[in-house]
Biotite code that builds the C-alpha atoms (Angstrom):
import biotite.structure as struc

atoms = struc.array([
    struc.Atom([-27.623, -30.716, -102.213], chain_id="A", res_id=1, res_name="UNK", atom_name="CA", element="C"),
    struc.Atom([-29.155, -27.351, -100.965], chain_id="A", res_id=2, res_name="UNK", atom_name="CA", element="C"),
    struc.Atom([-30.545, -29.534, -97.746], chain_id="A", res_id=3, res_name="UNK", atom_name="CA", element="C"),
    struc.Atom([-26.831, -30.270, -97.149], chain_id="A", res_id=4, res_name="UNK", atom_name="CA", element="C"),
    struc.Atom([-25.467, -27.156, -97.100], chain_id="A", res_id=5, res_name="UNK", atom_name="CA", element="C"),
    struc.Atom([-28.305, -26.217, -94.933], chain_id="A", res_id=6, res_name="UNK", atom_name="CA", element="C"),
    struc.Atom([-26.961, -28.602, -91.967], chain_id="A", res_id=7, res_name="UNK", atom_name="CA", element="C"),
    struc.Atom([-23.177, -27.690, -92.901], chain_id="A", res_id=8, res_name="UNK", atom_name="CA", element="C"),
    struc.Atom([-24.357, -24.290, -91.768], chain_id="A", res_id=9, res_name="UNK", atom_name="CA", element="C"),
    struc.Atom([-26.230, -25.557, -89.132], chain_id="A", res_id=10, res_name="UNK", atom_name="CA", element="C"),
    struc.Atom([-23.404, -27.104, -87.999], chain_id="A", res_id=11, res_name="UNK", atom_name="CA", element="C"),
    struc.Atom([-20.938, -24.635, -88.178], chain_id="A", res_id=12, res_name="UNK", atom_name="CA", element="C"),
    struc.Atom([-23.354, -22.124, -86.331], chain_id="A", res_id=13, res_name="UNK", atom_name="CA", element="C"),
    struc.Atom([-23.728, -24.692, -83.832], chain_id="A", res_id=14, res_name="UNK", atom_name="CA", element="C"),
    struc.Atom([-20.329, -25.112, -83.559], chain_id="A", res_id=15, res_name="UNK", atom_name="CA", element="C"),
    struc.Atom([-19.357, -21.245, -82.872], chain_id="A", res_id=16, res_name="UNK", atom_name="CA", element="C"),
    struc.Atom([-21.856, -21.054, -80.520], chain_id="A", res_id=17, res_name="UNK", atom_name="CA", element="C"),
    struc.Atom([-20.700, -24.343, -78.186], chain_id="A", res_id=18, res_name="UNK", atom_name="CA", element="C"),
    struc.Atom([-17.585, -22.819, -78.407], chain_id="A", res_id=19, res_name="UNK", atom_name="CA", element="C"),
    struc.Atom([-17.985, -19.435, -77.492], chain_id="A", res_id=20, res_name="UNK", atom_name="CA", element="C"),
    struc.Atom([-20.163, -20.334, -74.678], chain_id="A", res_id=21, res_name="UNK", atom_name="CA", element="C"),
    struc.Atom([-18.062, -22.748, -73.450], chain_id="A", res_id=22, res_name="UNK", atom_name="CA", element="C"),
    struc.Atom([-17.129, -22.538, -69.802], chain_id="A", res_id=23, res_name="UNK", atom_name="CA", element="C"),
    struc.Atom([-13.855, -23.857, -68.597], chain_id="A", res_id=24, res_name="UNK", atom_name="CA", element="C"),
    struc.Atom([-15.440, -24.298, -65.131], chain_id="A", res_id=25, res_name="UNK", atom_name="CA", element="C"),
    struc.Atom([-17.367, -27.057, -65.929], chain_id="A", res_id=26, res_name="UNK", atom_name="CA", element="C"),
    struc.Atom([-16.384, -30.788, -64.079], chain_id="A", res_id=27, res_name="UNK", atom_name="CA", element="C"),
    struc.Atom([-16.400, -32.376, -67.741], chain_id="A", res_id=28, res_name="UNK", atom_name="CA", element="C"),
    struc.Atom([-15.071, -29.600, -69.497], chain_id="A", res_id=29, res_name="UNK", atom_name="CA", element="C"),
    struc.Atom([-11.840, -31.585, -70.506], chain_id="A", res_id=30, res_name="UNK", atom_name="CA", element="C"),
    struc.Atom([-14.721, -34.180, -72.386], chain_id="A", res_id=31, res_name="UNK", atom_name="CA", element="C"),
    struc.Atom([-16.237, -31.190, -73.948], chain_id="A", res_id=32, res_name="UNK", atom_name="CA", element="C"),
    struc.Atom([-13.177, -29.965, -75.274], chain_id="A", res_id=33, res_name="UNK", atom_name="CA", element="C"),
    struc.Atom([-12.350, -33.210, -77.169], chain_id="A", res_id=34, res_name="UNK", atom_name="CA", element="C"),
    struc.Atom([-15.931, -33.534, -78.044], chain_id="A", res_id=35, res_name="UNK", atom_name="CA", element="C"),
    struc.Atom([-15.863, -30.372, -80.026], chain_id="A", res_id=36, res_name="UNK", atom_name="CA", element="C"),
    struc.Atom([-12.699, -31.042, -81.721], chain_id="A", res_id=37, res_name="UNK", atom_name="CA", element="C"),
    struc.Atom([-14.063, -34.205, -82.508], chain_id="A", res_id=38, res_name="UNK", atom_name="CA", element="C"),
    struc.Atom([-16.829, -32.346, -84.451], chain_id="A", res_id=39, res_name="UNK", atom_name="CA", element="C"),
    struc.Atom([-14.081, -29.688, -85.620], chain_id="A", res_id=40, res_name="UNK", atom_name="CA", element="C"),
    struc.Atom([-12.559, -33.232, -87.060], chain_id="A", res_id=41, res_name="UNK", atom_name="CA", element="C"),
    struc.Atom([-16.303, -34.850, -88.061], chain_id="A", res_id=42, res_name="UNK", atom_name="CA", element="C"),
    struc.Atom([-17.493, -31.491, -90.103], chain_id="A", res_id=43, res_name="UNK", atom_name="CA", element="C"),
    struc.Atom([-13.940, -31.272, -91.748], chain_id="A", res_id=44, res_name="UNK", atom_name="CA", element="C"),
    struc.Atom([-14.705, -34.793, -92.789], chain_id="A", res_id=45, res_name="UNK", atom_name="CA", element="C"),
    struc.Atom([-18.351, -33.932, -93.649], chain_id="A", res_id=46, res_name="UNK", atom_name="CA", element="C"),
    struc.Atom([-17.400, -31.080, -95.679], chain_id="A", res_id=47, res_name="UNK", atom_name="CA", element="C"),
    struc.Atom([-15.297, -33.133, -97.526], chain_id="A", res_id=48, res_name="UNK", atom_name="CA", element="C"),
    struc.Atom([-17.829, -36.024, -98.451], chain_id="A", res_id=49, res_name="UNK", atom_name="CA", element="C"),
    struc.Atom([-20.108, -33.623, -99.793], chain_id="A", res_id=50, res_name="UNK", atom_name="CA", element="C"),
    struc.Atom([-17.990, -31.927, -102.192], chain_id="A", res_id=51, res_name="UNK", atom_name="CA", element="C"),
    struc.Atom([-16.648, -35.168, -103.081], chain_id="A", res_id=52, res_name="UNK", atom_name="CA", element="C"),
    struc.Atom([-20.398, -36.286, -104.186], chain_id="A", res_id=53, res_name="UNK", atom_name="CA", element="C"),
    struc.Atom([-21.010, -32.672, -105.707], chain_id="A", res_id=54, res_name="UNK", atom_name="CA", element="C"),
    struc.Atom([-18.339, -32.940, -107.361], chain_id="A", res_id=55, res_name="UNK", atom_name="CA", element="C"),
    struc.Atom([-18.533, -37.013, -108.981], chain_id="A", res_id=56, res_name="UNK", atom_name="CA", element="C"),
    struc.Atom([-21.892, -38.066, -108.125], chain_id="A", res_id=57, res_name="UNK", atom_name="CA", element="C"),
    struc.Atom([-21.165, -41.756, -107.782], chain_id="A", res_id=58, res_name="UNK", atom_name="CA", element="C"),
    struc.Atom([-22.540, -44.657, -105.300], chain_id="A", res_id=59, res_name="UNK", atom_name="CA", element="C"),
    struc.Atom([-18.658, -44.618, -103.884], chain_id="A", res_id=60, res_name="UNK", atom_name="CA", element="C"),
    struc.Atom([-19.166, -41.306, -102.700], chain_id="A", res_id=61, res_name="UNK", atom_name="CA", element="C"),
    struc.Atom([-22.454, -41.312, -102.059], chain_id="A", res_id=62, res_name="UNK", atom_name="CA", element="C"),
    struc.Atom([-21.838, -43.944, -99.634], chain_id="A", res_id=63, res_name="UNK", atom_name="CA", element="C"),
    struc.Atom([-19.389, -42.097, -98.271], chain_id="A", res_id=64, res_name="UNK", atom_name="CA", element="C"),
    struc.Atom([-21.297, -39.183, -97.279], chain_id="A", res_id=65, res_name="UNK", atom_name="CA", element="C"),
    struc.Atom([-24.164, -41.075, -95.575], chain_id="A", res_id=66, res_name="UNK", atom_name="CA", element="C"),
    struc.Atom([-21.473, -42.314, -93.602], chain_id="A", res_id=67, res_name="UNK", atom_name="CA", element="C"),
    struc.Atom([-19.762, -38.968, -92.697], chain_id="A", res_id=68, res_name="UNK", atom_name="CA", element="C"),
    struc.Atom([-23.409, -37.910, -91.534], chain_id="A", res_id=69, res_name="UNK", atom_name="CA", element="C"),
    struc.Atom([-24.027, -40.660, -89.519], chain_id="A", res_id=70, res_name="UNK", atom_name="CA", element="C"),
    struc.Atom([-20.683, -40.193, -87.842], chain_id="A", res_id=71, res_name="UNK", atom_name="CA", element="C"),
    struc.Atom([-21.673, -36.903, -87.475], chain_id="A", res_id=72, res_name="UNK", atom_name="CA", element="C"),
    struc.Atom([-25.225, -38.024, -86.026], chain_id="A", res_id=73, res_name="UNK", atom_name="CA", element="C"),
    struc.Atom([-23.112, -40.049, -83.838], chain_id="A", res_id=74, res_name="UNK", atom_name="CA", element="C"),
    struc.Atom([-21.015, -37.970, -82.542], chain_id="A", res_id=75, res_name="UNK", atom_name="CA", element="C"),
    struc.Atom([-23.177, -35.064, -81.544], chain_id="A", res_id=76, res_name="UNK", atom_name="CA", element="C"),
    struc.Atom([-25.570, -37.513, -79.335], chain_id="A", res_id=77, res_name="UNK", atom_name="CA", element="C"),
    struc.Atom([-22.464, -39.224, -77.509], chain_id="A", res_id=78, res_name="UNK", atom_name="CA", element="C"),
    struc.Atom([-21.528, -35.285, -76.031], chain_id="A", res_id=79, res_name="UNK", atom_name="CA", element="C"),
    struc.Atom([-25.659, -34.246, -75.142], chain_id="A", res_id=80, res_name="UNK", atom_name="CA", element="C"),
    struc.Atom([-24.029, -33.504, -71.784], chain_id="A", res_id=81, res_name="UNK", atom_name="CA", element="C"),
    struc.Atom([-22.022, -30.900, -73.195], chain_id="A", res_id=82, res_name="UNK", atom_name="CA", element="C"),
    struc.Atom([-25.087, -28.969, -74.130], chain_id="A", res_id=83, res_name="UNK", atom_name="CA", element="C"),
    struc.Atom([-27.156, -26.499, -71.491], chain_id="A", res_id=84, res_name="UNK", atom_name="CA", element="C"),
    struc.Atom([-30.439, -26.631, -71.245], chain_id="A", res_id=85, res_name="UNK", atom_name="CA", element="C"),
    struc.Atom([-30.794, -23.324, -73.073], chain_id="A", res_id=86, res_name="UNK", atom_name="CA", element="C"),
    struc.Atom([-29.132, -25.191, -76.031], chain_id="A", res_id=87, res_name="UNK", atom_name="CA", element="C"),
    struc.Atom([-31.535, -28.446, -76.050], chain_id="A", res_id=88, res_name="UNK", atom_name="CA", element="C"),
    struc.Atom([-33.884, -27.636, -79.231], chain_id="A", res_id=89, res_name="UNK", atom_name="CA", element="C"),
    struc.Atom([-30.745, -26.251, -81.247], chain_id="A", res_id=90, res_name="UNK", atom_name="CA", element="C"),
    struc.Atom([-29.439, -29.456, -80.515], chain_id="A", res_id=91, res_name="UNK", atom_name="CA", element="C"),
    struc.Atom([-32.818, -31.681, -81.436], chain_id="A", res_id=92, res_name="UNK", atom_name="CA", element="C"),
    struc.Atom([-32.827, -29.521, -84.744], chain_id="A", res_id=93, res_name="UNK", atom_name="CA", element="C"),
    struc.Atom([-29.886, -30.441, -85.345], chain_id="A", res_id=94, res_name="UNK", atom_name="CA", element="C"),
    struc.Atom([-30.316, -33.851, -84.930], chain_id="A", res_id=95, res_name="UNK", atom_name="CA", element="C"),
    struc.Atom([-33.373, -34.026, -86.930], chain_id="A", res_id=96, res_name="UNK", atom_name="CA", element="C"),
    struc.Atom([-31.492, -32.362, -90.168], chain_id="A", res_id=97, res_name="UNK", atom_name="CA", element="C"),
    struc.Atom([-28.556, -34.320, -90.050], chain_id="A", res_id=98, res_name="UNK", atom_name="CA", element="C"),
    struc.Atom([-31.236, -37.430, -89.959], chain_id="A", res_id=99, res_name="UNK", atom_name="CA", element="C"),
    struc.Atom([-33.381, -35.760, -92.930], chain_id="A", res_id=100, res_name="UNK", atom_name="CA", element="C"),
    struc.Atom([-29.771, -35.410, -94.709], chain_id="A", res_id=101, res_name="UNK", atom_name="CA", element="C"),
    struc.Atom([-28.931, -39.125, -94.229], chain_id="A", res_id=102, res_name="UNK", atom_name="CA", element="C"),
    struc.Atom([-32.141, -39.979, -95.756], chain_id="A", res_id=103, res_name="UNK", atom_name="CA", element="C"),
    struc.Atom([-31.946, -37.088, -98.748], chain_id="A", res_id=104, res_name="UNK", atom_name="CA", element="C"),
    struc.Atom([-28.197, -37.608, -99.099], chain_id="A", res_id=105, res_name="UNK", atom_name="CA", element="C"),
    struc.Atom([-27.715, -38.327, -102.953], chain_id="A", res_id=106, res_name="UNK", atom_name="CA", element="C"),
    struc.Atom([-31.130, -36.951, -104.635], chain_id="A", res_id=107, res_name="UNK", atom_name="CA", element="C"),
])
């Protein structure tokens, strides 16, 4: 459990910072927009999953959560264009802890 909340921070850091440095300018700035409320939507989601399983540890939910981290998995490597270069290895480590969550998920 404490190497979930450890990428539910992650993630919300992450989050704060794509949006605060997000620049309106950009050509695919309408994509990035939906792309980070569809990780507004996927942590929400996320968030919920793992209290669920904190909450009644069961195979139901437990399911349920690997499945709310591979969405989220999913999700942040369909928008890697939405991320500047000065942002690549926050993005890799995130990656890598949402994967390392998927596999630790229900211990």
């Amino acid at each position: 459990m404490k190497n979930l909340k450890k990428v539910l921070v992650l993630l919300l850091a992450f989050l704060l910072f794509n949006v605060s440095c997000s620049s309106d300018d950009s050509p695919n700035s309408d994509f990035c927009k939906n792309y980070i409320e569809n990780i507004e939507e996927g942590l929400q989601d996320y968030s919920k999953a793992i209290m669920a399983q904190y909450e009644n540890p069961s195979d139901a939910n437990c399911a349920a959560l690997k499945t709310e981290i591979q969405s989220m998995i999913t999700t942040i490597e369909n928008g890697k264009e939405c991320f500047s270069d000065s942002e690549t290895e926050s993005y890799n480590e995130l990656i890598a802890e949402l994967k390392e969550a998927l596999t630790t998920a229900c211990d």
